[in-house]
VMD Tcl script that draws the C-alpha trace (Angstrom):
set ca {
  {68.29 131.14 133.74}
  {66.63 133.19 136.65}
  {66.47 132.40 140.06}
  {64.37 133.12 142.94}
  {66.10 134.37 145.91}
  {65.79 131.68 148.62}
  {66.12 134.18 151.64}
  {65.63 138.11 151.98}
  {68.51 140.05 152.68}
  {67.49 143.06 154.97}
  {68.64 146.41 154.48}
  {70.69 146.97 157.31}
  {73.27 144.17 155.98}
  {74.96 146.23 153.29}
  {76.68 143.47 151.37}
  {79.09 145.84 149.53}
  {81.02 146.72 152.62}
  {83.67 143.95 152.47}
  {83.55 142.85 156.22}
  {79.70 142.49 156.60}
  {79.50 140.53 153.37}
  {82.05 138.16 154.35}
  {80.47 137.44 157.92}
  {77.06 137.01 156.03}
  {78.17 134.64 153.28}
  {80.59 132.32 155.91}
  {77.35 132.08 157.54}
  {75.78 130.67 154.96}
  {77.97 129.02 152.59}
  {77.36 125.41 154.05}
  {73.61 125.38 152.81}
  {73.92 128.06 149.91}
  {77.52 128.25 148.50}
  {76.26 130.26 145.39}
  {76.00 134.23 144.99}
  {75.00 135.64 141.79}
  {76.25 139.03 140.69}
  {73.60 140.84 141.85}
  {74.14 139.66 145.62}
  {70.91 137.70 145.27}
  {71.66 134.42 147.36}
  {70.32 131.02 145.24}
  {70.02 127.85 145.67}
  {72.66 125.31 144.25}
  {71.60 123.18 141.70}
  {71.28 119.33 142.96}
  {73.91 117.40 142.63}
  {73.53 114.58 139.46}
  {73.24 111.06 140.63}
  {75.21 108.81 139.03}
  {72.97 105.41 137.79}
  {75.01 103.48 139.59}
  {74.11 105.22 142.90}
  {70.38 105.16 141.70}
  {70.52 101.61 140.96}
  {71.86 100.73 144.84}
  {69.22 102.77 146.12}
  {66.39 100.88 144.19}
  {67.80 97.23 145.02}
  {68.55 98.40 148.87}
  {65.30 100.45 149.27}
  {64.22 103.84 149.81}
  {61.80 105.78 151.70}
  {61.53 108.72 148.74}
  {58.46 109.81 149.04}
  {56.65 108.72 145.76}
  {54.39 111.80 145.22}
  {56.65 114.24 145.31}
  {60.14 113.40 144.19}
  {60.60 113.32 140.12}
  {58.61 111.15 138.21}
  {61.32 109.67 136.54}
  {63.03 108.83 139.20}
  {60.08 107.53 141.01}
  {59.45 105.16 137.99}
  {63.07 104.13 138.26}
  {63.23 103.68 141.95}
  {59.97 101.16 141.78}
  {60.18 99.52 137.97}
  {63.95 98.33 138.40}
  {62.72 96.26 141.99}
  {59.90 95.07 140.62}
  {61.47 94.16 137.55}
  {64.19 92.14 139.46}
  {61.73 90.88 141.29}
  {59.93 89.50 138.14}
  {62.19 88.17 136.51}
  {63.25 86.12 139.28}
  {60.36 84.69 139.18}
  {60.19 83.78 135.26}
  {63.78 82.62 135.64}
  {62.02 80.14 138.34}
  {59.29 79.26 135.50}
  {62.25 78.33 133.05}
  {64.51 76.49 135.07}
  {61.73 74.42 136.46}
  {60.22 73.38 133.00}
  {64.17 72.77 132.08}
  {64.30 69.50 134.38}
  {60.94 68.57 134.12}
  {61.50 68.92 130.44}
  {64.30 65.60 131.15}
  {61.43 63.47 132.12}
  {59.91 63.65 128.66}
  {56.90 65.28 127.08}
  {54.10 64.08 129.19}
  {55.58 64.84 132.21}
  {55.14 68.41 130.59}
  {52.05 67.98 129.96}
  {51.46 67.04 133.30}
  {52.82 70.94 134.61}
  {50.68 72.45 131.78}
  {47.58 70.86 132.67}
  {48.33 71.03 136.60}
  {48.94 74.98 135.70}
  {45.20 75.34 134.40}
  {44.23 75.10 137.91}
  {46.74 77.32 139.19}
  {45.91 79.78 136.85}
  {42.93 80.03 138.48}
  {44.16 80.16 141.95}
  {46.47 82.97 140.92}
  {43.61 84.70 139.14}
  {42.38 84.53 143.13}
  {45.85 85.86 143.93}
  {46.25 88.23 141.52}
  {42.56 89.58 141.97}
  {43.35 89.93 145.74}
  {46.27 91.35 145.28}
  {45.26 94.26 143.21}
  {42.86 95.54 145.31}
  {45.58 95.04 148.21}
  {48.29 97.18 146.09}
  {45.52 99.48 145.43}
  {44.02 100.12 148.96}
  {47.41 99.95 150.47}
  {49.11 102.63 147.62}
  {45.58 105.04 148.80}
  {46.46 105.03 152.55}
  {50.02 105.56 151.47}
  {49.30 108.61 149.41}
  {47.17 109.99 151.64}
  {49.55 109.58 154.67}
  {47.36 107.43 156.70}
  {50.06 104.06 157.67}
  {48.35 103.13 160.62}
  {45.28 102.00 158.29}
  {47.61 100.78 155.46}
  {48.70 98.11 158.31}
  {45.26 97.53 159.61}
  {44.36 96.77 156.05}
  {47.81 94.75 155.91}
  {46.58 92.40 158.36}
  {42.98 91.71 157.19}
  {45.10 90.98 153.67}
  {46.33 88.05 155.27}
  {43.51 86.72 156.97}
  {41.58 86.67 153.45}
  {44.09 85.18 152.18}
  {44.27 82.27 153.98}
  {40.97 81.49 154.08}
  {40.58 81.41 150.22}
  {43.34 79.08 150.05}
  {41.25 75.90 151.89}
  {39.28 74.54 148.92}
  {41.87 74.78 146.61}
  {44.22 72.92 149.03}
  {41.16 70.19 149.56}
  {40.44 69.43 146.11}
  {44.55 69.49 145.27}
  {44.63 66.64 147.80}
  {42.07 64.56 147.64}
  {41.06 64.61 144.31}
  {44.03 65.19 141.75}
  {43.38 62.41 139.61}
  {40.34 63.19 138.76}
  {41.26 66.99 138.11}
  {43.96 65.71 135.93}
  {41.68 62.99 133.80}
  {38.97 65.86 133.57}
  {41.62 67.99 131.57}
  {42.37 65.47 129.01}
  {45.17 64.33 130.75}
  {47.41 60.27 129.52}
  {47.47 57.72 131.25}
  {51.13 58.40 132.68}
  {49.73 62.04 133.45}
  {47.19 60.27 136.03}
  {49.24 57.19 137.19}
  {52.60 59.09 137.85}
  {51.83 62.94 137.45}
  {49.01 63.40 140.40}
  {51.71 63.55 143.08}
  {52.72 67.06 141.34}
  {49.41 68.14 141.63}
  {48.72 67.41 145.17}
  {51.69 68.97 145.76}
  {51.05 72.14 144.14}
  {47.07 72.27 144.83}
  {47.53 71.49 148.04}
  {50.34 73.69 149.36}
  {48.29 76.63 147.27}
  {47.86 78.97 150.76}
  {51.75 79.65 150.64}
  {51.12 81.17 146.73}
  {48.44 83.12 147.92}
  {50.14 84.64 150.63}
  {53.30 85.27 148.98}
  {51.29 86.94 145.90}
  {49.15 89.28 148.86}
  {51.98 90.16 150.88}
  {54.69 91.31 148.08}
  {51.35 93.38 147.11}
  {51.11 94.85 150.22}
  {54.88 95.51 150.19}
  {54.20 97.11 146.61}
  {51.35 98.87 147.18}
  {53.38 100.97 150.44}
  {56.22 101.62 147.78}
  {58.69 98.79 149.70}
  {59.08 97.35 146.18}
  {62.79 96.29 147.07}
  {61.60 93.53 150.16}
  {58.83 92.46 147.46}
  {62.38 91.69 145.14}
  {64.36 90.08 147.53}
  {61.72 87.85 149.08}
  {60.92 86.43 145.53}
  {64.76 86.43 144.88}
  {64.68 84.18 148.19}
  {62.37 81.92 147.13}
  {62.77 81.21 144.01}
  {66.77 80.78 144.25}
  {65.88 77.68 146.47}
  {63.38 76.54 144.49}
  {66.22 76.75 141.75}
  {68.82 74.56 143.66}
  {66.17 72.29 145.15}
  {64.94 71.33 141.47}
  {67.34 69.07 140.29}
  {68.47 67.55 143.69}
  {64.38 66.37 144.43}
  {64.17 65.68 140.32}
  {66.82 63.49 139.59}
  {68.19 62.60 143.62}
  {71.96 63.09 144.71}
  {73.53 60.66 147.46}
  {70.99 60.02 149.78}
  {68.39 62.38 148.29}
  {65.89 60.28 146.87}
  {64.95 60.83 143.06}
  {61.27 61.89 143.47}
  {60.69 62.66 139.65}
  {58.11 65.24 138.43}
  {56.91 65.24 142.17}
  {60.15 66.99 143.41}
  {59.47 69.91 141.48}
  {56.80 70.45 143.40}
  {58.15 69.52 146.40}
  {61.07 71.94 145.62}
  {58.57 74.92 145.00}
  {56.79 74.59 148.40}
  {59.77 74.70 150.20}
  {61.04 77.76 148.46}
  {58.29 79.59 148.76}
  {57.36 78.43 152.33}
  {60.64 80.35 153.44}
  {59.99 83.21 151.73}
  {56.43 83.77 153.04}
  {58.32 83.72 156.77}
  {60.48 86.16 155.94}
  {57.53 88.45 154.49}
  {55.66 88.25 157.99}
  {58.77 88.56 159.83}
  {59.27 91.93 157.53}
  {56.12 93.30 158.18}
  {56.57 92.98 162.08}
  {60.08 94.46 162.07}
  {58.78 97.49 159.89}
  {59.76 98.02 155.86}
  {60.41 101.76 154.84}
  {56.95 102.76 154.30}
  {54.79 100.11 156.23}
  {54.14 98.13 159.57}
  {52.25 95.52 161.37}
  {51.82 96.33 164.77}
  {50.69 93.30 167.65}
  {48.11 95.46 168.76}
  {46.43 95.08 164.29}
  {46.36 91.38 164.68}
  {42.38 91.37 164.87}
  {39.49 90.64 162.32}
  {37.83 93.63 161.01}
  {34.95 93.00 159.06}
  {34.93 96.78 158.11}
  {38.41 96.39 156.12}
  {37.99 92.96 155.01}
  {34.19 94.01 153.34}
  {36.30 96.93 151.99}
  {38.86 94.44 150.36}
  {36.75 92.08 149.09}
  {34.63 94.78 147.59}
  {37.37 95.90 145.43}
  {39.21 93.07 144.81}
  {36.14 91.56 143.02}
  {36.78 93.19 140.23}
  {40.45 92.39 139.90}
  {39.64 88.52 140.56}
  {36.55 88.63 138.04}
  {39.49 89.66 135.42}
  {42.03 87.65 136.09}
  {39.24 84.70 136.19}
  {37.46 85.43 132.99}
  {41.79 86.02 131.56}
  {42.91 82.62 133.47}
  {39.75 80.12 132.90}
  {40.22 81.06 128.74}
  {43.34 79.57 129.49}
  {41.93 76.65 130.58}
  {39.85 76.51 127.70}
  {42.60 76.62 125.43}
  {44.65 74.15 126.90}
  {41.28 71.39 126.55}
  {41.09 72.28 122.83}
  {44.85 71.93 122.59}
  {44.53 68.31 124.51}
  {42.15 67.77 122.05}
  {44.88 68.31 119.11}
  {47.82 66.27 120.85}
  {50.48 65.94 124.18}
  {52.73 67.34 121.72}
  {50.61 70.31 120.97}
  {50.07 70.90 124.92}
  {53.90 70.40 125.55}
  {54.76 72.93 122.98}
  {52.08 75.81 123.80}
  {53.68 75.20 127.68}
  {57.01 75.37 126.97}
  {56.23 79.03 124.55}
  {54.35 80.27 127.64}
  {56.80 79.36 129.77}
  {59.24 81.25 127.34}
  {56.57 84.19 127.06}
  {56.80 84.87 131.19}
  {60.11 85.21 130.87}
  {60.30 87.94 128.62}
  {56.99 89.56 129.73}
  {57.85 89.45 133.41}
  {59.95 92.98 133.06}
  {57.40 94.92 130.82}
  {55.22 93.65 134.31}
  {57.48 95.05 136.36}
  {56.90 98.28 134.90}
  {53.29 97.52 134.67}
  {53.49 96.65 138.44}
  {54.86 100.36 139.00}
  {52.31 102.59 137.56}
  {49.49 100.49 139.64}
  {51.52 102.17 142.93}
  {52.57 105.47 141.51}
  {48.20 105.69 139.89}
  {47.13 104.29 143.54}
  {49.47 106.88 145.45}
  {49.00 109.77 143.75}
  {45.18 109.97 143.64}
  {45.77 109.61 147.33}
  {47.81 112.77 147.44}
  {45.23 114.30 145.18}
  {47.81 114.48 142.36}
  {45.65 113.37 139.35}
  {47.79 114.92 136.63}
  {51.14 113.11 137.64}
  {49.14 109.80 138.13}
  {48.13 109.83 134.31}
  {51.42 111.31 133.24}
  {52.97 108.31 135.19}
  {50.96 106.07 132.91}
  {52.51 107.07 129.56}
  {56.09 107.80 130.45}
  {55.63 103.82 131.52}
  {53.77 102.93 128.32}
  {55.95 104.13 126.24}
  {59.14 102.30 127.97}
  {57.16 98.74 127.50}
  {56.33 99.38 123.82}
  {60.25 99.50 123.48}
  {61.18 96.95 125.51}
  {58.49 94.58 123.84}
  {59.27 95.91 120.46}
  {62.78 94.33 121.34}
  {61.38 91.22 122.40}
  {59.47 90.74 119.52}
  {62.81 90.98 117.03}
  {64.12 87.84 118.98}
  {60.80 85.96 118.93}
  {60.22 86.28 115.52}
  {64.15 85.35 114.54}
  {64.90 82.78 117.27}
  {61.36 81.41 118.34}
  {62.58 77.59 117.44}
  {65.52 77.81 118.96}
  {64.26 79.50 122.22}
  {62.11 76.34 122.54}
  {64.83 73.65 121.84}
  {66.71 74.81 124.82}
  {63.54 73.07 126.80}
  {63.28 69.78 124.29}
  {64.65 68.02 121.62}
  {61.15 66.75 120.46}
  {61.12 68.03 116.65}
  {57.10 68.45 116.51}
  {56.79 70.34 120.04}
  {59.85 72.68 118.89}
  {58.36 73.39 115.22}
  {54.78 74.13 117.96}
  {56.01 76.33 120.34}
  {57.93 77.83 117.85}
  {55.07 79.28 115.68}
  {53.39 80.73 118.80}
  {56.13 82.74 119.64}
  {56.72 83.66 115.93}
  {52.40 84.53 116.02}
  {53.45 86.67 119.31}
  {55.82 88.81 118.01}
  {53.69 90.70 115.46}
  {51.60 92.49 118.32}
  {53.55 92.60 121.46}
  {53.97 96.11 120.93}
  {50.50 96.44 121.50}
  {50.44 94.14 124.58}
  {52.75 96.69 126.06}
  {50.27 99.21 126.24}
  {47.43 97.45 127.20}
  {49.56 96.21 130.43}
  {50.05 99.58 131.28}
  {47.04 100.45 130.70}
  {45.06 97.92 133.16}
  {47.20 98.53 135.88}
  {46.43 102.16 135.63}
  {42.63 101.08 136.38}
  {43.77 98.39 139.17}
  {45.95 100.85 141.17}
  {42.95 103.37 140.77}
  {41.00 100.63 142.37}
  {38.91 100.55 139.02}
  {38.73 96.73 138.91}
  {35.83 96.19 137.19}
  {36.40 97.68 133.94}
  {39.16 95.02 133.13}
  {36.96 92.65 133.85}
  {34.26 93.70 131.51}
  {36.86 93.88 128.73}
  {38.27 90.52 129.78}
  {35.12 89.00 129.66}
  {34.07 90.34 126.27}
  {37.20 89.47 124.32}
  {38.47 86.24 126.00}
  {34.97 84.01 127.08}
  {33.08 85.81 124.11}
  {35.38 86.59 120.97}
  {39.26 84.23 121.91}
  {37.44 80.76 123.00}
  {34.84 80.53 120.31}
  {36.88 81.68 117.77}
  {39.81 79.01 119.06}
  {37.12 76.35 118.98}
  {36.40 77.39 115.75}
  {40.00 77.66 113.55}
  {41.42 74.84 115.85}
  {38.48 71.94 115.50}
  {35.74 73.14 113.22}
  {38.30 74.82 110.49}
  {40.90 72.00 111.55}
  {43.82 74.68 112.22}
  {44.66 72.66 115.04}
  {47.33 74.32 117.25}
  {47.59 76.98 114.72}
  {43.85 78.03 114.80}
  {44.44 78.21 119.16}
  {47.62 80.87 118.02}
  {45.77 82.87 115.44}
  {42.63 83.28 117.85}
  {45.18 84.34 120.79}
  {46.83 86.77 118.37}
  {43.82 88.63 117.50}
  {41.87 88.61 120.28}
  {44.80 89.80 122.80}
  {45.66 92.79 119.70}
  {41.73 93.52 120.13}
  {41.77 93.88 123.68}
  {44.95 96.28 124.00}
  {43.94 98.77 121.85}
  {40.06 99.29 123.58}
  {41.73 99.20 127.04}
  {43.93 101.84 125.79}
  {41.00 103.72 124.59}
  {39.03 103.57 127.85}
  {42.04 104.79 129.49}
  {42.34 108.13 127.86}
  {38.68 108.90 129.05}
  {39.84 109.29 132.35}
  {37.18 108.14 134.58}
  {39.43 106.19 136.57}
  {40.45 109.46 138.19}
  {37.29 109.39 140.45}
  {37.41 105.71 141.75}
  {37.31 106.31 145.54}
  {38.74 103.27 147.50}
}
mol new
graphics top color blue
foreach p $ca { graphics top sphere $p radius 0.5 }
foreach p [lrange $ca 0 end-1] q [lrange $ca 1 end] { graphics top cylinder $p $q radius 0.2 }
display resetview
């Protein structure tokens, strides 16, 4: 292997005469402690990190500059955070559904149909914070981190005020949100506390979706980790002790689930803003930022329309699906929530790695480095089709006995059960098409998602659920098949677009 001297050697130094070279190369030998035969000084090759030592610095954080350093390492130092991070949060998801799962199956129900609103507050969330991870991953690349705080800022201030009518129709009106979903009677009577709860304390979701975007979106994916580790491990311990009471805890029932999540994540937003003000590795909120710019926040909202009209169009055919499962049963509600439940568990780390080629797409084009940006994209495909290819083996072998871990009703086991089992024949596919959309969203291509979303989930999932489920009489089954196909439809013509490449000339 050839190397390229690393400094020129003038004439005058003759290197053969014994005393000259050894003055020259004592010199020397602290930054260059290799001589090749032909008195050619070269560098030494870099040390190999061991994964343990790459593994601390991922957890602990880095300032690596994202754009330069090697792209598998880059991938490693942001997918293993974010994937901690993640899963954190599905572990949450689990454990939560675990002891609500004690109070029986419509006190299930009651989270599921609660969740159809919150899916579309974190469509909101999620929207928002796509455009946040992209803008902020832009001014990153392109060295500007005085603007990636400005835009930090008018994050937060968006933020907050999207959260007010969610939080007034949460609290004034959860009843009737519940009864419009198809909710029982014990749903409506004992349930709407949950909801109030949850609807109503919606501003501290928001924020802590925005923020851990903004702390993404700079490359700080370690703070976005240990903030949701924070939060959620409360939430964790506060479950059962608001659920079921200890000494002189009262027992508040499903209602201290909710209770528990505020709290947790209450605590965690404060340490987010406190974060920002001391300074992360890559980003910082100065006093002198805390105005409103209607420049920034245009700019935001512009591009974060597009990420909110997908996650919308994905979220509401949620909703959708959950009213035709009401329809069917409590049983058949109880089962799909406990399988998707299950599902963000296993998904969360194939969105962790998702999550990583959004900032490694959004900081490169900022550096101008359009080549590593789409090579970024299919070293990271390729690692979720294995992972999910995994996951898939254990759906389609265990899926019953994943559920009963959450239940010991027969009929919502054999339920959730045959979703999973329906899963597991495309999540390889799913793999890619996560990928794949984030590569658009970190772009700041937001809109193309949402054209796809709204062609295969309102158009082609729905219709054809309503269909196999009511019309055909699949019931649940019908909901499954129409989930299967249209989700397989939709990651293959993402994937398509993709290759095209026009989300190289997105300017944000």
């Amino acid at each position: 292997m050839k190397h390229k001297p690393l400094y020129y050697v003038p004439k005058e130094i003759n290197l053969t005469n014994s005393l000259y070279r050894f003055k020259f190369l004592k010199k020397v030998s602290q930054l260059l402690p290799m001589v090749n035969q032909n008195d050619k000084l070269i560098a030494p090759a870099p040390p190999k990190r061991s994964l343990w030592k790459s593994l601390n610095e991922a957890i602990r954080g880095t300032d690596a500059d994202y754009t330069r350093i090697d792209l598998k390492k880059a991938i490693f130092l942001l997918a293993v955070p974010m994937i901690l991070e993640l899963v954190m949060e599905s572990t949450f998801a689990v454990v939560d559904i675990y002891f609500v799962g004690q109070l029986g199956s419509s006190a299930v129900a009651t989270v599921g149909l609660t969740e159809t609103y919150l899916f579309l507050l974190y469509s909101i969330a999620m929207g928002l914070s796509m455009a946040v991870t992209a803008i902020i991953a832009r001014r990153i690349g392109e060295k500007n981190k005085e603007d990636a705080g400005k835009s930090a800022v008018q994050a937060i201030f968006l933020s907050l005020l999207v959260s007010l009518p969610f939080a007034i129709a949460g609290i004034f009106f959860a009843k009737e949100l519940l009864a419009l979903m198809g909710g029982d009677q014990w749903s409506i009577e004992n349930g709407y506390r949950y909801t109030q709860w949850m609807l109503g304390g919606n501003g501290i979701i928001i924020l802590l979706f925005v923020i851990n975007a903004i702390f993404r979106g700079a490359g700080d994916a370690a703070i976005a980790m240990r903030v949701l580790w924070i939060a959620n491990g409360l939430n964790i311990i506060l479950d059962p002790l608001l659920i079921f009471g200890w000494g002189p805890i009262p027992a508040l029932g499903i209602e201290g689930a909710a209770v528990a999540t505020t709290i947790g994540r209450g605590i965690a937003v404060g340490i987010q803003i406190w974060t920002l003000a001391k300074g992360g590795k890559h980003i910082r909120v100065l006093f002198s930022d805390l105005y409103w710019d209607a420049k920034v926040i245009l700019n935001i909202l512009r591009t974060s329309l597009g990420g909110v009209g997908q996650m919308i169009v994905a979220m509401t055919s949620w909703i959708f699906l959950m009213r035709i499962l009401a329809d069917v049963g409590s049983e058949a509600v109880a089962g799909a929530t406990i399988a998707l439940r299950v599902m963000l568990f296993t998904l969360m780390p194939a969105w962790g790695l998702s999550n990583a080629a959004a900032t490694l797409v959004g900081q490169n084009l900022g550096a101008g480095n359009l080549d590593r940006a789409e090579s970024s994209v299919w070293k990271i495909g390729f690692y979720n089709m294995i992972f999910l290819i995994g996951v898939s083996l254990i759906y389609f072998f265990f899926n019953e006995a994943l559920v009963s871990i959450f239940t010991e009703d027969v009929q919502v086991i054999a339920i959730g059960g045959e979703w999973l089992r329906i899963l597991s024949y495309a999540y390889f596919v799913y793999g890619w098409w996560m990928v794949s959309v984030q590569a658009f969203n970190g772009s700041g291509d937001t809109r193309t998602p949402t054209k796809i979303n709204l062609v295969f989930f309102w158009l082609i999932q729905i219709p054809l659920a309503y269909l196999l489920a009511i019309k055909l009489g699949w019931a649940h089954s019908g909901v499954f098949w129409a989930v299967f196909f249209s989700e397989t439809s939709v990651g293959l013509f993402t994937l398509w677009l993709f290759k095209r490449g026009r989300w190289k000339t997105v300017k944000v």
